[in-house]
Chimera marker file (.cmm) of the C-alpha trace (Angstrom):
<marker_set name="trace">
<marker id="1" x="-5.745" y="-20.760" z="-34.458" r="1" g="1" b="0" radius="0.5"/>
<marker id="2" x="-7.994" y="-17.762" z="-33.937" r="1" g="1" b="0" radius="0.5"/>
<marker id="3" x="-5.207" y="-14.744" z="-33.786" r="1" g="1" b="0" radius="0.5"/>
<marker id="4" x="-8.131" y="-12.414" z="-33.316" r="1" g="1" b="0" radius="0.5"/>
<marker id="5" x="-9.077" y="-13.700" z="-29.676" r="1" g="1" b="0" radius="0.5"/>
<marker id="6" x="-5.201" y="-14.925" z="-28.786" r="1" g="1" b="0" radius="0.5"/>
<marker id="7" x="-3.957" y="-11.795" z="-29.651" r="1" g="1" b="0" radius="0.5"/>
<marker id="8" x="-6.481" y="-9.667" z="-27.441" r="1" g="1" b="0" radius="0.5"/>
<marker id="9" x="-5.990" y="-11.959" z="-24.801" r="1" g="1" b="0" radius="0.5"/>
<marker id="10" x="-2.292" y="-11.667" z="-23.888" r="1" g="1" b="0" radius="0.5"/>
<marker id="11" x="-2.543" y="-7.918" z="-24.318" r="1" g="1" b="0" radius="0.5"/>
<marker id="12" x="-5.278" y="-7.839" z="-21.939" r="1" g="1" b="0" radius="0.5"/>
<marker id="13" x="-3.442" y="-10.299" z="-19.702" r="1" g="1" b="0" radius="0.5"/>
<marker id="14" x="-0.354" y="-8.586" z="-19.417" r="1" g="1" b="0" radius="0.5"/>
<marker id="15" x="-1.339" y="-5.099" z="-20.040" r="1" g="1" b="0" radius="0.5"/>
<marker id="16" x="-3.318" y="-5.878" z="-16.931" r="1" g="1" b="0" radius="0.5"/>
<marker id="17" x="0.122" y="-7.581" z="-15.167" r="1" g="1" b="0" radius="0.5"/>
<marker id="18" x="1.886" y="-4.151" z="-16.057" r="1" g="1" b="0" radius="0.5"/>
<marker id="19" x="-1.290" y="-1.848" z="-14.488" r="1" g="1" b="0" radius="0.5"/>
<marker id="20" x="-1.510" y="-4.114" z="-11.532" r="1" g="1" b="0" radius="0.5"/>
<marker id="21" x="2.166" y="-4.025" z="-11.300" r="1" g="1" b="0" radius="0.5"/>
<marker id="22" x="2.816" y="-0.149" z="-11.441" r="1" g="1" b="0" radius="0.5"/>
<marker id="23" x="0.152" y="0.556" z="-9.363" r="1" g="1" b="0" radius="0.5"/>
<marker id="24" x="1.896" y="-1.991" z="-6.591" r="1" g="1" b="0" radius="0.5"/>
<marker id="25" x="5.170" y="-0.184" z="-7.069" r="1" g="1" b="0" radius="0.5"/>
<marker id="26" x="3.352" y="2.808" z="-6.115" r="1" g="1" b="0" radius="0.5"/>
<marker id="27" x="1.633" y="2.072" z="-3.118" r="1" g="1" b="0" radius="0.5"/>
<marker id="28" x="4.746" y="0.711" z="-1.705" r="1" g="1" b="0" radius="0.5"/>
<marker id="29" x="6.758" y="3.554" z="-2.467" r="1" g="1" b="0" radius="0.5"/>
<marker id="30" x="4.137" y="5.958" z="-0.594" r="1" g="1" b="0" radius="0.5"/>
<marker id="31" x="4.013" y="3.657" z="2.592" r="1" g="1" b="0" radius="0.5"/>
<marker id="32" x="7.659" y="3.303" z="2.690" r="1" g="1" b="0" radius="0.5"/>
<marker id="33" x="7.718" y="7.041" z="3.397" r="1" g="1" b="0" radius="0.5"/>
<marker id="34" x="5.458" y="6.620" z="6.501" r="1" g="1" b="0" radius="0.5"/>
<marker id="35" x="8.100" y="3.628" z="8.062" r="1" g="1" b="0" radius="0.5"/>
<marker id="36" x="10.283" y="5.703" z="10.598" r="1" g="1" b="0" radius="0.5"/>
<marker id="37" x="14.106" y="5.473" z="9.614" r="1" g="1" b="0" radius="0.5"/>
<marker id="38" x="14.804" y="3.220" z="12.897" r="1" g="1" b="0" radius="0.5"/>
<marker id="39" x="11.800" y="0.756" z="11.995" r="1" g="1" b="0" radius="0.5"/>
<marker id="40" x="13.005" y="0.269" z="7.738" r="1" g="1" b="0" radius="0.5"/>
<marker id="41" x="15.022" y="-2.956" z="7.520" r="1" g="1" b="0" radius="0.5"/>
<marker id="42" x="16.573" y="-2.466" z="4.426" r="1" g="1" b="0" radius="0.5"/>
<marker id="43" x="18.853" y="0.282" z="2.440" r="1" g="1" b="0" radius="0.5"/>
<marker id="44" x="17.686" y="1.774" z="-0.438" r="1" g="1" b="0" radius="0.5"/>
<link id1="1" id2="2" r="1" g="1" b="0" radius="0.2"/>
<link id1="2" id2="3" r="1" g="1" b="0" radius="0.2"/>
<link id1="3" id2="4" r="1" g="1" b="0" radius="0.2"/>
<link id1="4" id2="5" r="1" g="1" b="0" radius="0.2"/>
<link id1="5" id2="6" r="1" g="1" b="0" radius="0.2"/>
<link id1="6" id2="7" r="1" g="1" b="0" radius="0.2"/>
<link id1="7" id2="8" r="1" g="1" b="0" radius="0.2"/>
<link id1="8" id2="9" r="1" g="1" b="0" radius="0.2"/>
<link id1="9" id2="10" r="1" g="1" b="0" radius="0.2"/>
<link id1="10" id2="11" r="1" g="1" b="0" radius="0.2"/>
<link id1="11" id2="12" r="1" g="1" b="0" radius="0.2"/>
<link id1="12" id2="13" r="1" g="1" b="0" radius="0.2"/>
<link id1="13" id2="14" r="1" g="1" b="0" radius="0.2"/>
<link id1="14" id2="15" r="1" g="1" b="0" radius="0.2"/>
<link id1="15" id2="16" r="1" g="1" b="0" radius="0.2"/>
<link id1="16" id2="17" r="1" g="1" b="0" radius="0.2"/>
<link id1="17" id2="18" r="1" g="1" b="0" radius="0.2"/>
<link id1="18" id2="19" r="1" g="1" b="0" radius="0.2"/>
<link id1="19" id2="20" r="1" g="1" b="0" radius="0.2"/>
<link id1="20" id2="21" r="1" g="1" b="0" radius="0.2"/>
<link id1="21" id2="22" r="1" g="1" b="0" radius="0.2"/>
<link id1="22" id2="23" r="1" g="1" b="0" radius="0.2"/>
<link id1="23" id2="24" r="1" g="1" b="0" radius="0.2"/>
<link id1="24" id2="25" r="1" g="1" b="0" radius="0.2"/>
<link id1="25" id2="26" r="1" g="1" b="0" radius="0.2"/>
<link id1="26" id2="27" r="1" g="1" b="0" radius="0.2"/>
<link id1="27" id2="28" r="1" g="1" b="0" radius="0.2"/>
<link id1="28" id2="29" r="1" g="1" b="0" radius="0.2"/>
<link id1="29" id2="30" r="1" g="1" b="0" radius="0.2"/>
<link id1="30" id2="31" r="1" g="1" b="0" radius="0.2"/>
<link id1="31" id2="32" r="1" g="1" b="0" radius="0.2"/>
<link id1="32" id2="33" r="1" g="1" b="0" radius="0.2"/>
<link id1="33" id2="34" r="1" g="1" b="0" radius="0.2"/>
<link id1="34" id2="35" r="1" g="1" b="0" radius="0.2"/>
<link id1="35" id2="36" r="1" g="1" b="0" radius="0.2"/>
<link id1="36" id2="37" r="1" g="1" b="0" radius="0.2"/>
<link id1="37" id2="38" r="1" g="1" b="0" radius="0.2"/>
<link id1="38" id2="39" r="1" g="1" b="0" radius="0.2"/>
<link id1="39" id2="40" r="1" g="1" b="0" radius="0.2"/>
<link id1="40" id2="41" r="1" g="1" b="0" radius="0.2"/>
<link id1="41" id2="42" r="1" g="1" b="0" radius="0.2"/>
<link id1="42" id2="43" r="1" g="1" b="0" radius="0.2"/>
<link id1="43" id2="44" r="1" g="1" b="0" radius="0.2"/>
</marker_set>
């Protein structure tokens, strides 16, 4: 097998999971701020 493409590949892959992933988190985080209290269904 060719380790020097496989290799590259799942970082890229899941390095790009992990970006996609944080940056997700983040957004929601911010527009949870802008629900009003009596409008957020869950605790938290």
């Amino acid at each position: 097998m060719h380790w020097e493409f496989v290799i590259p590949g799942y970082l890229l892959v899941f390095g790009g999971l992990a970006i996609y992933t944080g940056a997700l988190l983040r957004r929601a985080r911010i527009l949870a701020v802008r629900v009003p209290p009596e409008r957020r269904r869950f605790v938290g």
